[in-house]
N, C-alpha and C positions, 0 to 999 in steps of 0.2 A: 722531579717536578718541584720540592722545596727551592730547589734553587732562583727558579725567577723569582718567590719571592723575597729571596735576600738578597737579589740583582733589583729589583725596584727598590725597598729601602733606602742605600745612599739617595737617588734621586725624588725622593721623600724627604730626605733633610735635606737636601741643597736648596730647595724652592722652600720649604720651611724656616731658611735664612732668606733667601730673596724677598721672597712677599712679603715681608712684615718691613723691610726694610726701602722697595718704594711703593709699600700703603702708606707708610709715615703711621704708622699702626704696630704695638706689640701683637706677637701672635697670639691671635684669638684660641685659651682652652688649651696653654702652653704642655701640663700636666697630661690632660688626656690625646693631643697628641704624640709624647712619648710613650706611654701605655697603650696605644694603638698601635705604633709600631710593634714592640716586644708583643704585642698579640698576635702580630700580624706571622709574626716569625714563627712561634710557637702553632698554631693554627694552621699554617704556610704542611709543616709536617703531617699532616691528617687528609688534604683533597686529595691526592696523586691518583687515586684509583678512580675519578671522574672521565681520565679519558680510557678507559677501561670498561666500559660496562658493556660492550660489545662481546665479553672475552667469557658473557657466562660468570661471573660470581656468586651470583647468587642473591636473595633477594636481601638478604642482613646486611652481606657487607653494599649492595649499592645503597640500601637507607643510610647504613651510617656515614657515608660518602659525600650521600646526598645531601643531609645535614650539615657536614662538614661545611659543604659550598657553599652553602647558604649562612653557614654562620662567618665565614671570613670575608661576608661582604660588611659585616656589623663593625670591624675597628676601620674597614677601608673605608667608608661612609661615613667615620666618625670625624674622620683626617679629612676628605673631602668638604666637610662644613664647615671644619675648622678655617681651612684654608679662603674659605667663599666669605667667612665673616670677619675675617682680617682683612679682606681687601670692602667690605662695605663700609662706609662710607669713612674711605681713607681717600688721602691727598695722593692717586695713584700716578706714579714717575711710568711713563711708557718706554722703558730702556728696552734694548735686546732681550736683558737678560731675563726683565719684569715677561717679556711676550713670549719666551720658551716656557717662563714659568705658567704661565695662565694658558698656554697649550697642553704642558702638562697636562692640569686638572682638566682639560675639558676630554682631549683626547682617551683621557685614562678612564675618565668618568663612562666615554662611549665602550672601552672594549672591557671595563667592570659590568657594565649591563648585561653584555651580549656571555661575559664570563657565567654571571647567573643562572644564567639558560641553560649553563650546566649539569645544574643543582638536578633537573627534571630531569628524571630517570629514561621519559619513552624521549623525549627531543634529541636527550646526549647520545643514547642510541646510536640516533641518524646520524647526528654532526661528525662523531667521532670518524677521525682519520678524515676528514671532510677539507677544503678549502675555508669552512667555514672559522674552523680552528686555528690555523694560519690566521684567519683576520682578526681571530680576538688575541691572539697572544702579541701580535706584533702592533696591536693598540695599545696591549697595557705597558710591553717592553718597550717597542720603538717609541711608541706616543709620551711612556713616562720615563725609563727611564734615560734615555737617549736623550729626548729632549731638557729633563733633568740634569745632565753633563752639561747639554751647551750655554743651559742657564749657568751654569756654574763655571765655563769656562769663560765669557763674557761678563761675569759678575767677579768672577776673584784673577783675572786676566791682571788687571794693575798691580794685584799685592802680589804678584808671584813675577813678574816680569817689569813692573815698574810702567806699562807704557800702558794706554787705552786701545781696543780697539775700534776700528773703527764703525761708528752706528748707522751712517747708512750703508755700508756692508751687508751690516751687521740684519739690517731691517727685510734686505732682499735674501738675506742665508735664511732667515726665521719663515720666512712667506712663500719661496719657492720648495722650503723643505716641507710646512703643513701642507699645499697643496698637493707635493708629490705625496707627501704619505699618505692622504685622503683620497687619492687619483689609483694606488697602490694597493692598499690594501681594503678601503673600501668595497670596491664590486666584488672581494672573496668571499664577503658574507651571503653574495647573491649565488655564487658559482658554489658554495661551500650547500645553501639549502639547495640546490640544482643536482646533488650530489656529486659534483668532481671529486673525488679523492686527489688527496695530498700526492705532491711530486709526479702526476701528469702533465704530459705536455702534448698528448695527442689525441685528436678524438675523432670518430667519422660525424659526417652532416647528418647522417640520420637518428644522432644522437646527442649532436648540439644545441636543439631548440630552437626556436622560432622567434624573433623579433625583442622584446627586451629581455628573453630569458637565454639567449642564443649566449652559448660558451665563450663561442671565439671573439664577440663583441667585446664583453666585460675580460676576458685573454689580454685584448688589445689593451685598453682603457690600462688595467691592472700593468701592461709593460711601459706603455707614455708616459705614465705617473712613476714609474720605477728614474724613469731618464730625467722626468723634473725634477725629483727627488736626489738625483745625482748633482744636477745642477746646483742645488742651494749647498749640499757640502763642501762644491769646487768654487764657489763666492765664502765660504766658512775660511778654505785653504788658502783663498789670493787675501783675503782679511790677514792674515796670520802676516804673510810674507809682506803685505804692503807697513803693517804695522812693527814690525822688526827691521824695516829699513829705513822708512820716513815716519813713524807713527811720535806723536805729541807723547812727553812724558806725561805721568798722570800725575795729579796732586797725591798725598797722603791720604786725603779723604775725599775721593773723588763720587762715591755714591751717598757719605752723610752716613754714615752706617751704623749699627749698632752692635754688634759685638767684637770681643776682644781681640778678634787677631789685627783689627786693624789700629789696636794700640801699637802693635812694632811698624816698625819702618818696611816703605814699596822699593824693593823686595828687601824682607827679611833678612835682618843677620843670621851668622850663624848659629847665635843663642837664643834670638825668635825676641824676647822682652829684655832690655837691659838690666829692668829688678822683676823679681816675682811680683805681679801685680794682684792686687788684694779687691777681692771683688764682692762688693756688696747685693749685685743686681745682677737677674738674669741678663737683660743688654747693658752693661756696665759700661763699654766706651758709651750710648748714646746718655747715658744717667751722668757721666762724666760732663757731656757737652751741654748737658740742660735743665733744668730744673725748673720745677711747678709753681707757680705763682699762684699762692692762698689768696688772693683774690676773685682772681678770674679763671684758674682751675686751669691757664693752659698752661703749654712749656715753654717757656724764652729760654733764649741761648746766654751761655753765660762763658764759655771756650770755642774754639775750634780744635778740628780734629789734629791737623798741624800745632797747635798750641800745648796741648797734651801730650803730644810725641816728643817737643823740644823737652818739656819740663819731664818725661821720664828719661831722655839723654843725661838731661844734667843730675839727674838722681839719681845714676845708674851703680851699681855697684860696685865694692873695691875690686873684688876679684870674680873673676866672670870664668866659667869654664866649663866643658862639655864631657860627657863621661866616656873614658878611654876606649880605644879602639879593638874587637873584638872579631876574630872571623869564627866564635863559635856559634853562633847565630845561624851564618851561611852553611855551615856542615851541616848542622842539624835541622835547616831545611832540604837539603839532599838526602838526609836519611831516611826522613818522613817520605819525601818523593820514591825513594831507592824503595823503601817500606807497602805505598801503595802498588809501587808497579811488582810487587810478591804474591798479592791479590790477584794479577793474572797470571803469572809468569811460574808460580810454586813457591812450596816451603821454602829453598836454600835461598832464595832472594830476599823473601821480607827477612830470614836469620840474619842476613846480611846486614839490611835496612835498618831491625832492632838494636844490632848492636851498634851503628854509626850511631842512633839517635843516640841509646844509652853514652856512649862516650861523648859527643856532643853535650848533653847533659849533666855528664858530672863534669866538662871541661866550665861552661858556663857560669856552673855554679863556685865552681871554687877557684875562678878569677876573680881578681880583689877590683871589690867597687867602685874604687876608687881609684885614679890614674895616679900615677908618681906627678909630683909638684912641678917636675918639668914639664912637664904634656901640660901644663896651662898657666904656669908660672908668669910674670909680664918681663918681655925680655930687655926694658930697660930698667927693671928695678927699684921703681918708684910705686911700684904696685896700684897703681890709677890706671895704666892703659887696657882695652875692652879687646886687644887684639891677640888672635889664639897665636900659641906660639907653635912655629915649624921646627922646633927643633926638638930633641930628645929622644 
């Protein structure tokens, strides 16, 4: 159960970057939404036994469960107002990515409430193993973190691939997917209190209900909405393909953005910055493009984002190079995999596993740091050119 919540975190930062960037707003309460994450994580290990209270525990361990749940709503609620007050009253840019982002929070915010509901010892009872359960995990996962990714695949789409996608695609993948997912997993909170258990799919009439409470009605509803929901990912996928064959190259600074990866070039060298860039500011490219005017307290531009990226080309350093090429990395994540699968399989396996890792380990560490001068040397010899060498 800790896992979903380290599977929502990334999409916690990804909207964490989006939102402050078309609020035209630094992130409101920067500090205590890092510190709510790491809460969140730590915290995340303590609820697991909430879907459990079915199973007989007993009365100690469901209170301190109970508590549990209730207290891991305190750093998620902290991050939710953070998030509400970075976009008040900001100049808000309605991109794709801004409208996955503000799905995000609202969706997450519905299957954080109904997660709650947890907390109570006699309701979790009922729920548990219920449809109901289903609808709250697949608000906080689908709603946040999912949508989370697409914010981040239409927000950082240009720095990684150079092109835009396209926004009105982009507007119909966003709106046919909230509907489907509200069309979806919505009525399971109603079939979930109706008591359906989880992974049926059959029921008699004398036990379906009667008119808004009727199974097979909200059954239905719940698969229409699965097929809408299909639809805005298959507008997500002809986006892709229509922007990979006629898609508009994107500027350097195509959302105004504020932090530093969009100092390198769209798409990225393979040394990411041409010099170590020196950073004063938490959004340091946007502190780069504009500064306060003591008079009037606001920000005028004083670069563009293009303008910044020329002037670190030409600043770029003498010698540029990337740290040499290792397959002890890759072993010694096979040992660790070889290691777990010992945990089902018996001792002679993980003996196995531990010693790949161990040699893995000592191989890693006592390869040298450092590449030979050839593996990045400039192969014309004037020591100015930024291009890695293929030879040696």
């Amino acid at each position: 159960h800790p896992e979903v919540y380290v599977l929502i975190l990334p999409g916690f930062g990804i909207i964490s970057e989006v939102l402050p960037t078309f609020s035209r707003k630094p992130l409101f309460g920067y500090p205590f939404v890092v510190f709510s994450g790491a809460s969140i994580g730590l915290v995340g290990f303590g609820v697991w036994a909430h879907h459990m209270f079915a199973a007989g525990l007993g009365p100690v361990s469901v209170a301190v469960f109970s508590i549990s749940t209730m207290a891991i709503a305190i750093p998620t609620g902290v991050k939710i107002f953070n998030w509400l007050l970075t976009m008040w009253g900001g100049k808000i840019w309605y991109t794709t990515a801004m409208k996955f982002a503000i799905g995000l929070v609202v969706l997450f915010t519905i299957g954080g409430l109904s997660g709650v509901t947890h907390s109570v010892a006699p309701s979790d009872t009922q729920q548990t193993d219920t449809y109901y359960i289903v609808a709250h995990f697949h608000y906080v996962l689908f709603g946040g973190m999912v949508f989370g990714l697409f914010s981040g695949f239409y927000y950082w789409w240009p720095k990684v691939f150079g092109k835009l996608l396209n926004e009105k695609l982009g507007s119909w993948n966003f709106w046919f997917m909230v509907i489907g997912m509200n069309l979806t997993f919505g009525p399971m909170h109603i079939l979930g209190l109706q008591g359906q258990p989880r992974r049926m799919y059959v029921w008699t009439e004398a036990r379906a209900g009667e008119g808004f409470f009727n199974l097979g009605m909200w059954n239905m509803v719940s698969s229409i909405g699965s097929f809408v929901l299909a639809i805005g990912v298959l507008f997500f996928l002809i986006n892709i393909v229509i922007t990979a064959r006629n898609g508009k190259q994107a500027p350097a600074d195509p959302w105004d953005a504020r932090t530093l990866e969009w100092l390198a070039t769209s798409p990225p060298k393979e040394h990411n910055f041409d010099r170590i860039p020196v950073v004063h500011h938490l959004d340091e490219f946007f502190h780069r493009k504009y500064e306060e005017d003591p008079n009037t307290h606001t920000m005028r531009q004083i670069a563009t984002g293009e303008e910044l990226i020329r002037a670190e080309e030409a600043a770029a350093d003498a010698d540029i190079h990337l740290p040499g090429p290792s397959y002890w990395p890759l072993v010694l994540a096979i040992g660790v995999g070889v290691l777990g699968l010992g945990v089902v399989y018996g001792t002679p396996v993980m003996v196995v596993g531990a010693a790949v890792v161990l040699l893995a380990s000592f191989g890693w560490v006592l390869e040298p740091s450092v590449p030979e001068a050839i593996d990045y040397a400039s192969p014309d010899g004037d020591g100015h050119s930024k291009e890695i060498a293929t030879h040696g």
